[in-house]
C-alpha positions in Angstrom: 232.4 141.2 122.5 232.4 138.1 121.0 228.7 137.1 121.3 227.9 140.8 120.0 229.6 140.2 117.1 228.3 137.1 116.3 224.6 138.6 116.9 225.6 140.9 114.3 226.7 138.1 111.9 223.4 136.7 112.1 221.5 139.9 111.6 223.1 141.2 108.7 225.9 139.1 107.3 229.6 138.7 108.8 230.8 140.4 105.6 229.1 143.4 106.7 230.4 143.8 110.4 233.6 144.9 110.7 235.1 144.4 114.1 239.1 144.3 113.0 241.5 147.5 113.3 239.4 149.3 109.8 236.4 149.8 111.9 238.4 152.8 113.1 237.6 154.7 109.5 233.9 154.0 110.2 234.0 155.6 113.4 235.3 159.0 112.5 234.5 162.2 109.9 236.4 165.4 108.5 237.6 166.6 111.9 241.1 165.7 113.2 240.5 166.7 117.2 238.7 163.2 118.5 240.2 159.8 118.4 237.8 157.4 117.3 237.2 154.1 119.5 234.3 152.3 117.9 232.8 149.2 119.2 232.4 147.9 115.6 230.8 149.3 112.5 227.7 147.7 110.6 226.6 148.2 106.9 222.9 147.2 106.6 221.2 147.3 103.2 217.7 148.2 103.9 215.4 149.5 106.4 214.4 145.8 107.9 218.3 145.8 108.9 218.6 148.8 110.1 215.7 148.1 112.1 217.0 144.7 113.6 220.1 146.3 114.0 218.8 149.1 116.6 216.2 146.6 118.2 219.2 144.7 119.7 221.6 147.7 120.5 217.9 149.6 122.5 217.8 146.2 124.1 221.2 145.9 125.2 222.0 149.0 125.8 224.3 149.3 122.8 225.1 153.1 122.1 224.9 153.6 118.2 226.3 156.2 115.6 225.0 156.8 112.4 227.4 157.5 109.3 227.0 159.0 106.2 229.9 159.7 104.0 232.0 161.2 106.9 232.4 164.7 105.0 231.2 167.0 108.1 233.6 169.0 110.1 231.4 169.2 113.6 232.5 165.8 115.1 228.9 164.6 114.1 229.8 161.2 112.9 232.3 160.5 115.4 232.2 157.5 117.5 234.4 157.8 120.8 233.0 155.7 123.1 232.8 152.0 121.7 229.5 152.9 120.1 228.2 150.7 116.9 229.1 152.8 113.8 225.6 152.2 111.5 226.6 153.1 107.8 224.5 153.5 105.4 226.9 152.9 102.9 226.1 150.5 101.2 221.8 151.6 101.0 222.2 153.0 97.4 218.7 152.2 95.3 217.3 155.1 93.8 214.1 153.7 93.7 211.5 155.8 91.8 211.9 159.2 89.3 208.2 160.8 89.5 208.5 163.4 86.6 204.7 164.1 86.6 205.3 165.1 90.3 209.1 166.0 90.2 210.2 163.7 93.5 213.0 160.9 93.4 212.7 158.2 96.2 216.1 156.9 97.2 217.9 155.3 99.8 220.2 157.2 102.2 223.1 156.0 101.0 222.6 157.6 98.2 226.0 159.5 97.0 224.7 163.3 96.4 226.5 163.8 92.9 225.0 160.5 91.6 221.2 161.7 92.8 222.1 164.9 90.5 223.0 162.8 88.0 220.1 160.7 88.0 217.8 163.5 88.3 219.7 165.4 85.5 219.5 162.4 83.1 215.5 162.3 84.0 215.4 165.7 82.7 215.2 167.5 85.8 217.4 168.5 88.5 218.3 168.2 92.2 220.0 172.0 93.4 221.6 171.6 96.9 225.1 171.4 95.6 228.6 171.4 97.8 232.2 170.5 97.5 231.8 167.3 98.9 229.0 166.3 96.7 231.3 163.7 95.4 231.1 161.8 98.7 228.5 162.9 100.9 225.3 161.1 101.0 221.5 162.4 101.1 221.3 161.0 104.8 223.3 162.5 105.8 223.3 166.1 104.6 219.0 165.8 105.5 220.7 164.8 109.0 222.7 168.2 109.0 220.3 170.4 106.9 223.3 170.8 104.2 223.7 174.1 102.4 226.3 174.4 100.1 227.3 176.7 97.0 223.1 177.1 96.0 220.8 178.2 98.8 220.7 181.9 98.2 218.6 180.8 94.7 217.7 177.3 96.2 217.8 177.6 99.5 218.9 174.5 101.9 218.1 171.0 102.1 215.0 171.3 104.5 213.6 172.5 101.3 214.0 169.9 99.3 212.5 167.2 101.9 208.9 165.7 101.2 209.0 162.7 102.7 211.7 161.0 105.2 211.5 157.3 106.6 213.4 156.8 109.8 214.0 154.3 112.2 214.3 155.4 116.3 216.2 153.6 118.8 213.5 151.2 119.8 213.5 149.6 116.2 210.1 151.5 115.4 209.8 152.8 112.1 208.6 155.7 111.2 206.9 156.5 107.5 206.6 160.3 107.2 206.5 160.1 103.4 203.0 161.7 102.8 204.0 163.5 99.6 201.3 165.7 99.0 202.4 169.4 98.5 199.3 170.0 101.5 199.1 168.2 104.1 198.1 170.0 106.8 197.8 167.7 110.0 199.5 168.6 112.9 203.2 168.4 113.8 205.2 167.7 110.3 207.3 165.0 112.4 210.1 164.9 109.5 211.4 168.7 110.1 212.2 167.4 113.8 214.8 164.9 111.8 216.2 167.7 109.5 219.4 168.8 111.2 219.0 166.1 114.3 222.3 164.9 113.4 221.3 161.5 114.2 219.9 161.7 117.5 216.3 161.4 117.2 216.8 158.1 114.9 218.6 156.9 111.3 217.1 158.4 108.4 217.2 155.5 105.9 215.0 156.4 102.7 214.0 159.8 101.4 211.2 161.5 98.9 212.7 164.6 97.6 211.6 167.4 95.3 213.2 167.9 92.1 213.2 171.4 89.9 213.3 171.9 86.0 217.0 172.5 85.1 218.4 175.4 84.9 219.6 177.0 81.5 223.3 178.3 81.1 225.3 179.5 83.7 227.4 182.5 83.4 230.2 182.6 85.8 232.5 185.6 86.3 235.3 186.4 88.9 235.7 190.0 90.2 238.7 191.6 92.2 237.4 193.6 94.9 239.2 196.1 96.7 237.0 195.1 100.5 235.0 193.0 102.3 232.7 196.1 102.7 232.3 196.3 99.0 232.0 192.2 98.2 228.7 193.4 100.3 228.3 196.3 98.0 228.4 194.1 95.2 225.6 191.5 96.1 223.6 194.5 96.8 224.3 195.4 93.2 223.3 192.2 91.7 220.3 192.2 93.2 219.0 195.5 92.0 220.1 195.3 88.4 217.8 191.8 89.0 220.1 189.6 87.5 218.9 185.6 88.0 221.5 184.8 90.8 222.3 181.4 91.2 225.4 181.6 93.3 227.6 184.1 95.4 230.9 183.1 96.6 233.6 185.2 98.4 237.4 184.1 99.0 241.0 186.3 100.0 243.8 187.0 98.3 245.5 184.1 100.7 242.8 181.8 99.8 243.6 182.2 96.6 247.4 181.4 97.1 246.4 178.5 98.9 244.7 176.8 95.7 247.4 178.0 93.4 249.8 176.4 95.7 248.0 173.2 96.1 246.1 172.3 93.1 248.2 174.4 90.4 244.8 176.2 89.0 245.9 179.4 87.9 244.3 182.4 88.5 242.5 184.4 85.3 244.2 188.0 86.8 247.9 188.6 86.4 248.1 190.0 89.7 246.3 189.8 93.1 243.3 191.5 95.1 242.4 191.6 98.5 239.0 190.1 97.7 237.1 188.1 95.4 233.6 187.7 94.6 233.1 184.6 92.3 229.1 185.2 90.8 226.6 182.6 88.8 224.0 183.6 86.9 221.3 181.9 84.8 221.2 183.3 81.3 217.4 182.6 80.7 217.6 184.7 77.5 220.0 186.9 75.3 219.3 189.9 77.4 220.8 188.2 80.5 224.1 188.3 78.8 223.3 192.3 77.9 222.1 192.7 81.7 225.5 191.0 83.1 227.6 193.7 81.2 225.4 196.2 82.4 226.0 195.4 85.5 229.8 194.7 85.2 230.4 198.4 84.2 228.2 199.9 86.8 230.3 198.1 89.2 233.6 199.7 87.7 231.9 203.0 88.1 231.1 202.4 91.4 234.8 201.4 92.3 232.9 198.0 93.6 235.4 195.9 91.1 239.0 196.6 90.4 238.9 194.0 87.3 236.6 191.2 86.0 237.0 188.4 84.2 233.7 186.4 82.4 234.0 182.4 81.6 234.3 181.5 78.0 233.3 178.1 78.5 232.0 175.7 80.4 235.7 174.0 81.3 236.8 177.6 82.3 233.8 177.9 84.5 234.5 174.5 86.3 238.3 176.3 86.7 236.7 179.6 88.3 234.8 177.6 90.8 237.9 175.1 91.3 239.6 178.2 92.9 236.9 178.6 95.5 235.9 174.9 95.7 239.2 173.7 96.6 240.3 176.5 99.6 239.5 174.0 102.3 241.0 170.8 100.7 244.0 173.3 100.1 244.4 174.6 103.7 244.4 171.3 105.1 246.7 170.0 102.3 249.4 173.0 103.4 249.0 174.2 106.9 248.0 173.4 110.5 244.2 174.8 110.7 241.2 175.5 112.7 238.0 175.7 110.8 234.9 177.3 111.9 231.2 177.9 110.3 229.1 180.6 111.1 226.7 182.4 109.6 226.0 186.3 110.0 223.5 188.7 108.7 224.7 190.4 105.6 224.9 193.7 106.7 227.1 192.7 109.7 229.7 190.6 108.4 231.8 193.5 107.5 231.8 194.8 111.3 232.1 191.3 112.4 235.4 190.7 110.1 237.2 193.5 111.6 236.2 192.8 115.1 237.5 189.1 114.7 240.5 190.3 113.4 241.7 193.3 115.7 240.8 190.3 118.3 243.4 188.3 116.4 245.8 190.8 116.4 245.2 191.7 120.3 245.2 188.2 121.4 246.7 185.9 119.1 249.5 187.3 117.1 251.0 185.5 114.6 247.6 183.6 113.9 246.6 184.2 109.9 243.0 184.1 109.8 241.8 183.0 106.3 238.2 183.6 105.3 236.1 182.5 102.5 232.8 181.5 101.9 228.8 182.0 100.4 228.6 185.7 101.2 225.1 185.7 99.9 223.5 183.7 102.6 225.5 185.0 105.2 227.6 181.9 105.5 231.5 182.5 106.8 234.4 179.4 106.8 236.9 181.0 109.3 240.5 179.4 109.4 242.8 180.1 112.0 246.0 179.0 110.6 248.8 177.8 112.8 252.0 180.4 113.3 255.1 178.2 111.6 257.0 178.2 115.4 254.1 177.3 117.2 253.7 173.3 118.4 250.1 171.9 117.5 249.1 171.4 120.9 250.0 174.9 121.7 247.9 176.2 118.4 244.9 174.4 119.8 244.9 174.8 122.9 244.4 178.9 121.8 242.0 178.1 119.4 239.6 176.8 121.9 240.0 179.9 123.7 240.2 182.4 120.1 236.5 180.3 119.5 234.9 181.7 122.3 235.9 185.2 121.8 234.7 184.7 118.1 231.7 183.1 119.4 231.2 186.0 121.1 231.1 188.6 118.4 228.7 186.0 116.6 226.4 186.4 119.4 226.8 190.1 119.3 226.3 190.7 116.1 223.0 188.2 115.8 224.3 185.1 114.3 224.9 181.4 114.2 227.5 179.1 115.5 227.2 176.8 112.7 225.8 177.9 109.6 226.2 173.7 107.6 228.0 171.4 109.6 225.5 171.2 112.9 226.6 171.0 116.8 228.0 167.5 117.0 231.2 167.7 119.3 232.8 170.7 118.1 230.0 173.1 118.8 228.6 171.4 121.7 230.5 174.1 124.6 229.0 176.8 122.5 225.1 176.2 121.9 224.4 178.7 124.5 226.0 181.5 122.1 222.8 180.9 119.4 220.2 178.7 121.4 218.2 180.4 124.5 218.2 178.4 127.8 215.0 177.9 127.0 215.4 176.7 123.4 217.9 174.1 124.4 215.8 172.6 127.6 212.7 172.0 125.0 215.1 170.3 122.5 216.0 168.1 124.8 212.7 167.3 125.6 212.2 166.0 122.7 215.4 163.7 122.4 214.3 161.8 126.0 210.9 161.3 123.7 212.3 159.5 121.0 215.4 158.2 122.6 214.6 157.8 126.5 217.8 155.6 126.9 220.2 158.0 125.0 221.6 155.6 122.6 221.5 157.5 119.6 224.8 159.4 119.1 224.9 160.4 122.2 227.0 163.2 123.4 226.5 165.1 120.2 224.6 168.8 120.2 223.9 168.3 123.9 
């Protein structure tokens, strides 16, 4: 141990090896269910280091895990089994702004709200938007294919990827950073590193596209009387054509669970089953006309019980605060299990009352909390922990309520993870969204950039 650690001290700087009891902080993300046991944690600053770095881990066999900002809730970024915790914390540089070609070059270090900044201040803007974007890093989210609060106008981060450079376990470095909008030779090698979750190799610089920015943003909350009719709803939007930036859905518990936590008050003097928080674009006056339009339809339809428009931009920010702040709340108040899926539209209704007559069947006493981008299809399910219930009790039934859940996903055609990736949570449970087939070619391909499986190994597989 103590001639690795003084390798590392040569390579990058003793300053930037931590070996002492904080390396523990490196070595673990958003999830509360592993104990991380890292060997050490390094903090290159470039691509040379990060190269050196994994040419002496392939050659002594050193098993590495690459960190981000440590916002994803799969186990992804976990490091369990004295790996070397690579951060990329401290690779920052935004490097380069192309307005003719709207592409910034940065490092992936990069903090996501500051790239939206920076592209914001350039005059254009960066659209793959979360909760975390405070704290999680381009690298990362490329690394999980992040969605977030924007895809159903935007779509996800795979997107928004022109060029990637990585480096694999041998130390080789790989420049897939053609950034033509054609290029049409062969295998595009940089989609195999979009949602790899660090296993193929450390993504350590990025070219991504940028859009114009957007015009106003209207944002309105509706009480909804179902889940059936927050599905209604979207329909609705969609065929009065209104420019649809964003689509959230939360409960009437999710709601107390903000209030309770953060103090945000609600804009409706009472409560509603449902909610449907909607953003739209107002590209002209008539958007504003069409938005009306569309709120009294919705009263006819007896799709809305009551609506309430923002005013201003600082009551906007307070309308998204109340769905923004549901996870950070839960966690804050309660015991939880969190899950991630993603379902078609027209099944998440069915799906919902299936889960919880399971619940109810199975698990009683369990409050299942739901909320989430309804648009795309994308569900955060909570089991919350019954008050008399130990912990180890509570998850030792959510690992059993999972696959029953996991179950219904597959029956009803979805995804295991809709954002966060595999990692360790979702590892037992590929089989539920991945053919046998699908998951012997995949990894295929990991023996072919990482024969030796030292690149976070254990996660997806």
């Amino acid at each position: 141990m103590k001639t690795i650690i003084e390798d590392f001290h040569s390579i990058i700087g003793s300053e930037n090896v931590i070996s002492d009891d904080q390396k523990t902080a490196w070595g673990k993300d958003y999830t509360k269910a592993y104990t991380p046991d890292p060997l050490l944690a390094v903090l290159p600053k470039s691509t040379d280091e990060v190269q050196e770095i994994l040419r002496y881990c392939h050659k002594n066999k050193i098993s590495v895990v690459p960190s981000g900002g440590r916002t994803g809730l799969s186990g992804g970024a976990v490091a369990t089994q004295k790996e070397v915790v690579i951060s990329t914390a401290r690779m920052k540089k935004i490097y380069d702004i192309n307005k003719i070609e709207k592409t910034i070059h940065c490092q992936a270090g990069v903090v996501t709200k500051e790239l939206q900044r920076a592209a914001w201040d350039a005059g254009l803007y960066f659209p793959v938007d979360f909760a975390s974007s405070g704290s999680s890093q381009i690298g990362g989210n490329i690394a999980t294919n992040a969605g977030g609060i924007k895809v159903i106008r935007y779509g996800l981060m795979r997107q928004w990827v022109l060029g990637i450079q990585a480096v694999l376990a041998d130390g080789t470095v790989l420049n897939m950073d053609n950034v033509c909008m054609k290029n049409n030779t062969g295998y595009d090698l940089k989609h195999l590193f979009i949602g790899s979750e660090g296993t193929l190799g450390i993504i350590t610089e990025a070219i991504l596209n940028l859009t114009t920015q957007h015009d106003e943003l209207l944002v309105s909350i509706f009480g909804v009387p179902s889940l059936e009719k927050v599905t209604l709803l979207f329909d609705l939007v969609q065929k009065m054509k209104l420019n649809l930036t964003a689509y959230e859905f939360f409960t009437e518990s999710s709601l107390k669970y903000v209030q309770e936590h953060t103090h945000l008050q609600s804009p409706f003097s009472g409560y509603f089953p449902f909610y449907a928080l909607i953003e739209i674009e107002k590209t002209t006056p008539a958007d504003q006309d069409k938005l009306e339009q569309f709120v009294e339809k919705a009263m006819e339809e007896g799709l809305i019980l009551d609506g309430v428009m923002a005013q201003s931009s600082a009551q906007s920010t307070e309308f998204w605060g109340l769905r923004e702040n549901i996870a950070e709340s839960i966690t804050a108040l309660t015991v939880a299990h969190k899950n991630d899926i993603s379902l078609p539209l027209s099944k998440i209704t069915a799906f919902c009352t299936d889960l919880q007559k399971m619940i109810d069947q199975k698990y009683p006493g369990f409050e299942v909390v739901n909320f989430g981008h309804i648009g795309d299809g994308n569900l955060h399910v909570n089991f919350v922990k019954p008050e008399k219930m130990s912990k180890d009790e509570f998850f030792a039934y959510t690992k059993q309520a999972d696959v029953a859940m996991f179950e219904l996903v597959k029956k009803y055609g979805g995804s295991i993870s809709a954002e966060h990736g595999v990692g360790l949570t979702k590892k037992p449970f590929l089989h539920f969204t991945r053919s046998p087939e699908e998951i012997a070619l995949m990894k295929s391909i990991k023996k072919v950039f990482d024969p030796l499986n030292i690149m976070n190994p254990g996660k997806i597989f």
